[in-house]
Every structure is written in C-alpha cells, then in structure tokens.
Backbone as CSV, one residue per row, in Angstrom:
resi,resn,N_x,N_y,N_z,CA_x,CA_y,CA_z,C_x,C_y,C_z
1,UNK,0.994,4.561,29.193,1.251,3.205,28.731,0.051,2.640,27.980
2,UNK,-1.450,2.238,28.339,-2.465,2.485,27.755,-2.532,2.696,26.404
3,UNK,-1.903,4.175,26.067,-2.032,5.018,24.490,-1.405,3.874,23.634
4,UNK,0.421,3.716,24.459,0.700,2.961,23.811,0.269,1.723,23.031
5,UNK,-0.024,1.207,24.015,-1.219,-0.238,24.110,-1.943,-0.428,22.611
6,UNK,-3.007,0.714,22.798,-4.039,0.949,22.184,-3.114,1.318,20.280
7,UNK,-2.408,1.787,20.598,-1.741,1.948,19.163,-1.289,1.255,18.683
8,UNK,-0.834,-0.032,19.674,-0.097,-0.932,18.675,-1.086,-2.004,18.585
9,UNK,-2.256,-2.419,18.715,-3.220,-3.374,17.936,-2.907,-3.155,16.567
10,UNK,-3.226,-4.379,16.268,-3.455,-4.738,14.401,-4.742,-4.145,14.528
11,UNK,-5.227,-3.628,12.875,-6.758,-3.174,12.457,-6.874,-4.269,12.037
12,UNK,-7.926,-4.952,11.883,-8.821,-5.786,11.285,-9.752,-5.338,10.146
13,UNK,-9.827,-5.027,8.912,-11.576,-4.714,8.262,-12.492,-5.986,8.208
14,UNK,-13.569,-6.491,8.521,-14.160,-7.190,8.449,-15.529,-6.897,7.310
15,UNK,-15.229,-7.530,5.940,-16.516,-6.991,5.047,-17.272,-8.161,4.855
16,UNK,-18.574,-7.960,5.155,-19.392,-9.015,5.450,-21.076,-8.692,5.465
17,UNK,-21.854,-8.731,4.728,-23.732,-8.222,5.091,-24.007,-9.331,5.640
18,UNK,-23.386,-10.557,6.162,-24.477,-11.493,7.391,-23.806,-10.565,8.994
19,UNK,-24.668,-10.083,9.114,-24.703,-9.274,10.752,-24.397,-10.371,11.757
20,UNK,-24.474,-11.996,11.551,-24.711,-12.610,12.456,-22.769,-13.054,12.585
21,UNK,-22.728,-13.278,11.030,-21.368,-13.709,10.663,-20.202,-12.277,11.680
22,UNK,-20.588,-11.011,10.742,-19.780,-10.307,11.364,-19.419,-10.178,12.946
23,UNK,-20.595,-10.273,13.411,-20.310,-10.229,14.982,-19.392,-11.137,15.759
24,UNK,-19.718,-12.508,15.185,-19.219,-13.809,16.039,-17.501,-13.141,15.356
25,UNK,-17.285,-12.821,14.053,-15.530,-12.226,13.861,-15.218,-11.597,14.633
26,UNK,-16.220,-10.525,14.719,-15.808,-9.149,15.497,-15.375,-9.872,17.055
27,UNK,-16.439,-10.244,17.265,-16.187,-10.536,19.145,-14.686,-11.501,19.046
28,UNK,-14.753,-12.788,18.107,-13.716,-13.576,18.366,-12.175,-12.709,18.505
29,UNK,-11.784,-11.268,17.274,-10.990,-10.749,16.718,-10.611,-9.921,18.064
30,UNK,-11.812,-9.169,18.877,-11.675,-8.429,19.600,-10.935,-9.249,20.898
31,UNK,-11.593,-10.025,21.307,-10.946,-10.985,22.128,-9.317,-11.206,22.041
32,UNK,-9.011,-11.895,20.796,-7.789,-11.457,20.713,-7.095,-11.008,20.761
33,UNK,-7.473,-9.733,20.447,-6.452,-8.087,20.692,-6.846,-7.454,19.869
34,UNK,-7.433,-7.681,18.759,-7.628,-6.649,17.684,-8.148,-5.672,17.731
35,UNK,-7.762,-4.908,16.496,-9.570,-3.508,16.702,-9.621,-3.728,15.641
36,UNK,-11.159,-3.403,15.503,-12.074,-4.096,14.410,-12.890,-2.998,13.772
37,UNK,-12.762,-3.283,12.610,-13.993,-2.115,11.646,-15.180,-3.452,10.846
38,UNK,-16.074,-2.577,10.893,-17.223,-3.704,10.085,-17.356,-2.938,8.596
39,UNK,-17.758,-3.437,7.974,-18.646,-2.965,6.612,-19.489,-4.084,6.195
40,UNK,-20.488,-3.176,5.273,-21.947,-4.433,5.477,-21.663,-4.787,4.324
41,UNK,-20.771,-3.817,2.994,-21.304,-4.089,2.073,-19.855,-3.591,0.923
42,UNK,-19.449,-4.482,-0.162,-18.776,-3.939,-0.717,-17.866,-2.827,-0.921
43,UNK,-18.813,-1.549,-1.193,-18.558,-0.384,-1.557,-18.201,0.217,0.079
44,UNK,-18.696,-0.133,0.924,-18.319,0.507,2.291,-16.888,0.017,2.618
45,UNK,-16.924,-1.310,2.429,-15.769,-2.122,2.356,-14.329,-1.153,1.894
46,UNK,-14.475,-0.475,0.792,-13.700,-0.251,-0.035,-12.695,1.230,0.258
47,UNK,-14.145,2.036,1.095,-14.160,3.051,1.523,-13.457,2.989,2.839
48,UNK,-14.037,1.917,3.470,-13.062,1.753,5.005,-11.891,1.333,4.507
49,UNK,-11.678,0.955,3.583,-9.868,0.396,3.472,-9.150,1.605,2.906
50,UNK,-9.662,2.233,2.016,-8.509,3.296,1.810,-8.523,4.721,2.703
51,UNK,-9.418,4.515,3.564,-9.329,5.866,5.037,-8.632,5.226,6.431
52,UNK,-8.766,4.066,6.602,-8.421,3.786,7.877,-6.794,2.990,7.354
53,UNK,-7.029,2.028,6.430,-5.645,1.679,6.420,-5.454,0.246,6.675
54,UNK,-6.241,-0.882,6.812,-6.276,-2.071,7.900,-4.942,-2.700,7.687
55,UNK,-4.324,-3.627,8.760,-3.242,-4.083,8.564,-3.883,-5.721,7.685
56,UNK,-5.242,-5.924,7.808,-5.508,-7.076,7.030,-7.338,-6.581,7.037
57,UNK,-7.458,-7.898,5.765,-9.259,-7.496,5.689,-9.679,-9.317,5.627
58,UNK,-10.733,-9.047,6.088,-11.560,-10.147,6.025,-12.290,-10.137,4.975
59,UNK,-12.468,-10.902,4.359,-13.890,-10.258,3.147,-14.599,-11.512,2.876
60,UNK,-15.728,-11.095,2.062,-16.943,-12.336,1.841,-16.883,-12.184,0.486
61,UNK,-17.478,-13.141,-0.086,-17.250,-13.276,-1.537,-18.740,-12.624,-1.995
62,UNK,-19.609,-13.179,-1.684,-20.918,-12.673,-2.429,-21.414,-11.392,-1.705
63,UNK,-21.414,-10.312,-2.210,-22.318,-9.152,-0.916,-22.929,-8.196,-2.150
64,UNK,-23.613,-7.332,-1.520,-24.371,-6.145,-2.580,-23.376,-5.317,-2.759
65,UNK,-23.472,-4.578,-3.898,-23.120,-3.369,-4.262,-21.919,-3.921,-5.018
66,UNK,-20.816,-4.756,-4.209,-19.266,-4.790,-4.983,-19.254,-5.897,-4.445
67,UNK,-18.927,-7.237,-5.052,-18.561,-8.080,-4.841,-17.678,-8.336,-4.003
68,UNK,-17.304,-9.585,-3.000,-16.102,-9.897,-3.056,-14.463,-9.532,-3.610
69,UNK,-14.758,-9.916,-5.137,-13.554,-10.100,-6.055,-13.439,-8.480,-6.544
70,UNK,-14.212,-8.025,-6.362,-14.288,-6.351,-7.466,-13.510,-5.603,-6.153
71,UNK,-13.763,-5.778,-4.822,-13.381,-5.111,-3.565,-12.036,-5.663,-3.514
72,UNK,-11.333,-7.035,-3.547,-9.739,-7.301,-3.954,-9.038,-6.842,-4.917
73,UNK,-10.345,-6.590,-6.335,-9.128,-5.901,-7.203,-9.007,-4.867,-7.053
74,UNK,-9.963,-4.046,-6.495,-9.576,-2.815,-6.232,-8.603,-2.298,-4.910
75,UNK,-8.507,-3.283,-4.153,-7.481,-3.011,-2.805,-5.964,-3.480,-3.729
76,UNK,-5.587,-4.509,-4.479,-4.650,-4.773,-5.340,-4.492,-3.376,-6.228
77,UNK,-5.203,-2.940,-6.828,-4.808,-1.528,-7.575,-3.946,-0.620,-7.154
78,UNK,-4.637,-0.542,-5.805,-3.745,0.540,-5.153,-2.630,0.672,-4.455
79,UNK,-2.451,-0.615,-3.696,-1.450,-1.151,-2.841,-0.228,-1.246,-3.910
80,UNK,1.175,-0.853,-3.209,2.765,-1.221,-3.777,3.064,-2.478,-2.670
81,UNK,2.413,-2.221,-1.511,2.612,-3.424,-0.493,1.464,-3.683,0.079
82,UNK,0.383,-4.828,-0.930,-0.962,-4.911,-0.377,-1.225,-5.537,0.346
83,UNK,-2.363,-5.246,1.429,-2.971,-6.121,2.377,-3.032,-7.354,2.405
84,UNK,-2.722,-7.817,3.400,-3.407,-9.542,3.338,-4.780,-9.402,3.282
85,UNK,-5.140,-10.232,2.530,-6.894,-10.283,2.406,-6.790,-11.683,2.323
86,UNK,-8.035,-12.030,3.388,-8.344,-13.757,3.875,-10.147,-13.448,3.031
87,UNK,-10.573,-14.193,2.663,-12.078,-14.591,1.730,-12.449,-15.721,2.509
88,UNK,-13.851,-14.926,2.558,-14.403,-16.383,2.782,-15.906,-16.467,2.413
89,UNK,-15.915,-17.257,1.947,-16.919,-17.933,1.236,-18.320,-19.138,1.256
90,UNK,-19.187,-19.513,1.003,-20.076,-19.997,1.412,-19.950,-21.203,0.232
91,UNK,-19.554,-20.726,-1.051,-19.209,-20.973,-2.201,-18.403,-22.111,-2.468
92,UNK,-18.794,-23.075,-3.042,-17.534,-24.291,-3.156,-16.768,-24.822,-4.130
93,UNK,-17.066,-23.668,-5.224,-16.255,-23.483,-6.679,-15.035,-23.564,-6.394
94,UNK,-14.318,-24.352,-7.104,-13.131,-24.423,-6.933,-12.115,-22.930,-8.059
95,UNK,-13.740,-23.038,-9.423,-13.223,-21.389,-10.237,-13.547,-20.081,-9.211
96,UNK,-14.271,-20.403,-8.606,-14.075,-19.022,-7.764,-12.484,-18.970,-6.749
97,UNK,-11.962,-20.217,-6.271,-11.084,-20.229,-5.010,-9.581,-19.624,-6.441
98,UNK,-9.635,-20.796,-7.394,-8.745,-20.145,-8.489,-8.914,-18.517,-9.152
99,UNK,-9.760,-17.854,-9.127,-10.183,-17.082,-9.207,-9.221,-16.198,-8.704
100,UNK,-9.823,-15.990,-6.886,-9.192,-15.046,-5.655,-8.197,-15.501,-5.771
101,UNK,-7.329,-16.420,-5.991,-6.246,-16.753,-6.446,-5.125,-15.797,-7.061
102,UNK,-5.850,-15.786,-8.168,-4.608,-14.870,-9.307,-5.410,-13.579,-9.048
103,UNK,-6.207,-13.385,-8.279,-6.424,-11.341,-7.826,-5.329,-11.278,-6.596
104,UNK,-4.436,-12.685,-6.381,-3.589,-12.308,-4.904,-4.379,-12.511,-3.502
105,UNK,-5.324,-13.282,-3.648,-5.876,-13.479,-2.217,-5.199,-14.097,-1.154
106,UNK,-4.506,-14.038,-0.041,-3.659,-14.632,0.983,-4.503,-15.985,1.639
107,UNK,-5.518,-16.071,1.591,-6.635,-17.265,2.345,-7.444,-17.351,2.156
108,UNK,-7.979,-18.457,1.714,-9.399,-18.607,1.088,-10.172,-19.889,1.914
109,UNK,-11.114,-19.318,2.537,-12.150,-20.137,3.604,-13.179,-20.219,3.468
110,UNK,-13.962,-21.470,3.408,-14.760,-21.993,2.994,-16.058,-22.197,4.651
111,UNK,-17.172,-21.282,4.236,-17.810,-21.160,5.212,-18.700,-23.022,5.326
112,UNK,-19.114,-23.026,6.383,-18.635,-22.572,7.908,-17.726,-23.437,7.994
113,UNK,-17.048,-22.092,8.885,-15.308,-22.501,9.466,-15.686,-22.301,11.119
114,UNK,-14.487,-22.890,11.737,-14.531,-22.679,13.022,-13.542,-21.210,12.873
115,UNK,-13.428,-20.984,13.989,-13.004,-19.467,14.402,-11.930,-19.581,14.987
116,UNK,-11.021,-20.903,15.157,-10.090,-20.852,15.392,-8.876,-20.757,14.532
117,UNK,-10.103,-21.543,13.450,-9.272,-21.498,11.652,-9.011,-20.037,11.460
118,UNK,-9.912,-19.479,11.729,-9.874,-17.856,11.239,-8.939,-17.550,11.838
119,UNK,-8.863,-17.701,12.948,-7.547,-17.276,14.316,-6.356,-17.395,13.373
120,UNK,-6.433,-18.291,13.045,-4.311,-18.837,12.839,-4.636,-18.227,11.787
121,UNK,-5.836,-18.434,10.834,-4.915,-17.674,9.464,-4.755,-16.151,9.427
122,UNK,-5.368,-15.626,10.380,-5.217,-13.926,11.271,-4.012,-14.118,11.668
123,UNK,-3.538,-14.745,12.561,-2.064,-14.565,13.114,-1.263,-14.989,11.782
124,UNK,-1.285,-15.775,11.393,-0.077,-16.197,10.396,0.229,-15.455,9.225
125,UNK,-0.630,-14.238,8.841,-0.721,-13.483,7.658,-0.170,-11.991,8.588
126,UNK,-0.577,-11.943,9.615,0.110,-10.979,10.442,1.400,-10.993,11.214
127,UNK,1.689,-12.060,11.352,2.916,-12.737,12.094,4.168,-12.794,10.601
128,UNK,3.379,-12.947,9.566,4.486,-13.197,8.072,5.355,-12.252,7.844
C-alpha cells in the first residue's frame, strides 16, 4: 500500500538559486504531500524537466545560466500538453508579468508571497 502511496504524489520542480527561497517551497510542498526536485539554476531546471517529467514547475524569473522566460519557452516547445508553470518573481514589471503571459505561464507571483498563496495556486493548477 505504501508503493502505492508513494506513486501517486504530484512531482513538483522547484527552479530557484535563492537556497533560502527553495527550501521554505520545498519543506512547505513536502508537507503537503508532494515530492519535490530542486534546481539552482536554469539550465538544470531544464534538464530536470525533460528526465523526470514534473506534473508542475515552480520557476523564478531572474537566475544564471537560463533565465526564467528562456526555461518556459523551452518547456512550451516541447510539451503537446504543457506543464503548469507558476513564476515567481521579485520583479514588479508589469512587461515582464505580460511577458510570461503570452510564453503561457499559468501564475505569476510576485515575491514575497506567503506560502499559502503558493499552496492554492499548487492545488488549483493541479486540481484543474
């Protein structure tokens, strides 16, 4: 029963280089039920999504190597039925939120958020 258990969690990707940011997701996500993958950085980002598969990604807008937006268009490329991807941002451009917009972004969050915000828009993009 267990196996079962364990198989039917949602994946989470969480792409994010603040270590402090990722953790407080990770722990909140885990709590929940989730299982969780980290990436620090763009390009890892990109790599964990097309090997593991996530049923949704978290992502940050500004990071090294691949942006934010370069890591959505490239998860949009590939997908016939793409991920929910929630952004979030530190950023208060409204051309950046229009932006993730027309790349298909499902949620766009404006740091700092509480973690409950994160919660519902996790369930409600998974629950859709």
């Amino acid at each position: 029963m267990n196996t079962l258990e364990e198989s039917d969690h949602k994946h989470i990707l969480v792409v994010d280089d603040d270590p402090e940011i990722t953790e407080s997701i990770r722990c909140a996500l885990k709590t929940a039920g989730f299982k969780v993958s980290i990436a620090r950085d763009g390009n890892q980002g990109v790599a964990i999504a097309e090997t593991k598969e996530p049923h949704l990604v978290i992502l940050d807008m500004m990071m090294p190597r691949r942006s934010g937006f370069l890591v959505l268009e490239r998860l949009r490329q590939n997908d016939l039925e793409p991920v929910p991807v929630i952004m979030i941002t530190g950023n208060e451009g409204n051309r950046h939120q229009q932006y993730a917009e027309m790349l298909g972004v499902n949620d766009y969050i404006h740091k700092p958020f509480t973690m409950d915000r994160l919660l519902d828009s996790v369930n409600n993009l998974l629950d859709a």
